[in-house]
C-alpha positions, -999 to +999 in steps of 0.1 A: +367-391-199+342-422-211+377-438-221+391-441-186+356-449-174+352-478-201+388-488-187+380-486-148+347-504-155+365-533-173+392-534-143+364-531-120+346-562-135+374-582-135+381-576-098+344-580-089+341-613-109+375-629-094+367-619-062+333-637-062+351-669-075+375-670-047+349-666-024+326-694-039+358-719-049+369-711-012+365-741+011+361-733+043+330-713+030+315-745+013+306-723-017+284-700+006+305-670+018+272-651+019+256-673+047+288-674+068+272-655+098+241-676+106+209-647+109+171-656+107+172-639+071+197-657+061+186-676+026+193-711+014+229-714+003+214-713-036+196-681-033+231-662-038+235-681-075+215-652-089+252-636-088+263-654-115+234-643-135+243-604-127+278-613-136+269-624-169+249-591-175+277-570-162+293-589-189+275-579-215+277-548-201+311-544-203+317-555-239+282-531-249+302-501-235+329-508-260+307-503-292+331-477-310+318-443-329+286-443-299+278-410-287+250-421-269+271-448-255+292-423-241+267-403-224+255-432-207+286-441-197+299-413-184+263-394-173+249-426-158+273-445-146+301-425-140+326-432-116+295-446-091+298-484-108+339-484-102+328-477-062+298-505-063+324-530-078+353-521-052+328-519-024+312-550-029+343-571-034+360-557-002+328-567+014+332-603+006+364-605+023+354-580+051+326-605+057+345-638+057+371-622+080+343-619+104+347-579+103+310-567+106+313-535+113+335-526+084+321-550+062+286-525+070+305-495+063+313-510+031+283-523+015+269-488+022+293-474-002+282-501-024+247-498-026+247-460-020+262-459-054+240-488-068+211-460-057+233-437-071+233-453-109+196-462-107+182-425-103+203-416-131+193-443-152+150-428-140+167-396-148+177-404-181+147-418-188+125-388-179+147-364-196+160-380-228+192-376-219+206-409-236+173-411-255+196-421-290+204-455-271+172-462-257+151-460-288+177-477-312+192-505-287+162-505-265+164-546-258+203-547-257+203-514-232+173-529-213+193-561-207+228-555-205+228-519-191+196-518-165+188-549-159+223-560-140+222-529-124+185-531-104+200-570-101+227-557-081+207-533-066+182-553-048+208-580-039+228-555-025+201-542-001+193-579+009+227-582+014+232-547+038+200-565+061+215-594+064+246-575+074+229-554+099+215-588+115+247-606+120+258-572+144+227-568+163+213-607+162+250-623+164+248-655+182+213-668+175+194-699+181+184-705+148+159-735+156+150-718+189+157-678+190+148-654+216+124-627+213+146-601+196+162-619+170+125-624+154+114-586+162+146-574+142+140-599+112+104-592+112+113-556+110+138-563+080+112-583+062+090-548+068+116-529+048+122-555+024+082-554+013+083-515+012+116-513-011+095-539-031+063-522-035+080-487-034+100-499-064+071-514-084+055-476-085+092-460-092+085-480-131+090-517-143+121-514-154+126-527-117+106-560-121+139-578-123+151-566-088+116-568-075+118-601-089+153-611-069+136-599-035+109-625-041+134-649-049+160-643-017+121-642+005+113-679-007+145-689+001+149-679+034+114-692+040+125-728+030+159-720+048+145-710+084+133-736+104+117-710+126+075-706+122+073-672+127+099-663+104+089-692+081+057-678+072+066-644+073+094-648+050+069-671+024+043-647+024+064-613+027+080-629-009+048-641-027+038-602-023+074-594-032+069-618-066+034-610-071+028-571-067+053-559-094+025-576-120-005-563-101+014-530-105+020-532-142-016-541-153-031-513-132-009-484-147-021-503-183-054-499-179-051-460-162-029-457-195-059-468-218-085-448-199-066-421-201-071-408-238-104-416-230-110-393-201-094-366-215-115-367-250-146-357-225-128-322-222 
């Protein structure tokens, strides 16, 4: 079984990685497939490089999951992954295409499936965590695991759900003034940047192995807020991602210090 997986994860890489070349290397995208249907989330046009950052992870990924005689690689493989990353790859590609072919609905459909199963990997990777289960691999390739094997993952993640928002906007905001919108195309964004700043601060507690994806949500928020012309969203989108960047580390150093008063408090027992 974690031979055909390593197999369909290859194939699936591939496919992923070709499509997002052809999308880019397509003209009548200009290089921005992503910001095809003008929203008031939509991100400066070099917000969506961070792909080719999580393709060079998902890389490394893919060659890591080769290393021969690797139980522990296998149980990752097959117990974290499983056939959930072969669905995120498919998914996301047919999106891309769904997308440009100015097919919303389906193109929604779709990037559920992808980052459903995205969601899918990353409770299984907390899982794994919490129970040992691939505890081999984490102790004795804890830096290549944490890069190749989490690290693209929360990546993809996080873009993803940036990605299903913007998607929801083009349906229900299609058509707006960018420089000038109406009432509703600002409530609905505002409400997006709402659930962006949740999954951000939400996913600070879940553990830092999600500072890279917390990280990306900053990222897309900046961009958008030098993208938008729009006040309102301007400023909502600037400040919304300076939380997004800066809570993550606020996070970190207060579960440091509750883990250094902790021996402390319970010696008083």
């Amino acid at each position: 079984m974690p031979l055909l997986l390593k197999i369909t994860n290859t194939i699936v890489f591939l496919f992923l990685l070709g499509s997002n070349i052809f999308d880019v290397a397509d003209g009548e995208n200009d290089g921005n497939a992503w910001g095809r249907h003008h929203t008031l989330l939509t991100p400066a046009p070099y917000a969506f490089f961070i792909w080719g950052l999580t393709h060079f992870l998902l890389l490394g990924f893919t060659i890591w999951q080769w290393i021969p005689n690797n139980e522990a690689v296998n149980i990752l493989v097959e117990n974290v992954y499983g056939h959930h990353y072969a669905i995120a790859g498919i998914a996301t590609a047919l999106w891309a295409t769904l997308w440009t072919e100015n097919k919303l609905f389906f193109s929604l459909i779709v990037i559920l499936f992808a980052y459903f199963s995205l969601a899918k990997i990353v409770h299984n990777l907390w899982v794994a965590h919490r129970d040992a289960l691939a505890a081999p691999d984490v102790h004795s390739h804890n830096i290549i695991s944490r890069i190749f094997v989490e690290t693209p993952i929360y990546l993809w993640f996080h873009t993803t759900g940036f990605v299903l928002l913007l998607n929801i906007l083009a349906i229900v905001t299609k058509g707006v003034d960018i420089k000038h919108p109406a009432t509703w195309p600002i409530v609905a964004t505002e409400i997006a940047f709402a659930v962006l700043l949740s999954h951000a601060v939400g996913s600070s507690h879940a553990g830092d192995n999600h500072l890279p994806g917390n990280l990306i949500l900053g990222w897309f928020l900046i961009a958008v807020a030098v993208h938008q012309p729009n006040v309102i969203i301007h400023w909502s989108a600037g400040v919304v991602g300076a939380i997004a960047l800066i809570y993550p580390f606020q996070s970190l150093v207060t579960k440091r210090r509750t883990a250094e008063q902790q021996p402390l408090l319970g010696g008083g027992h």
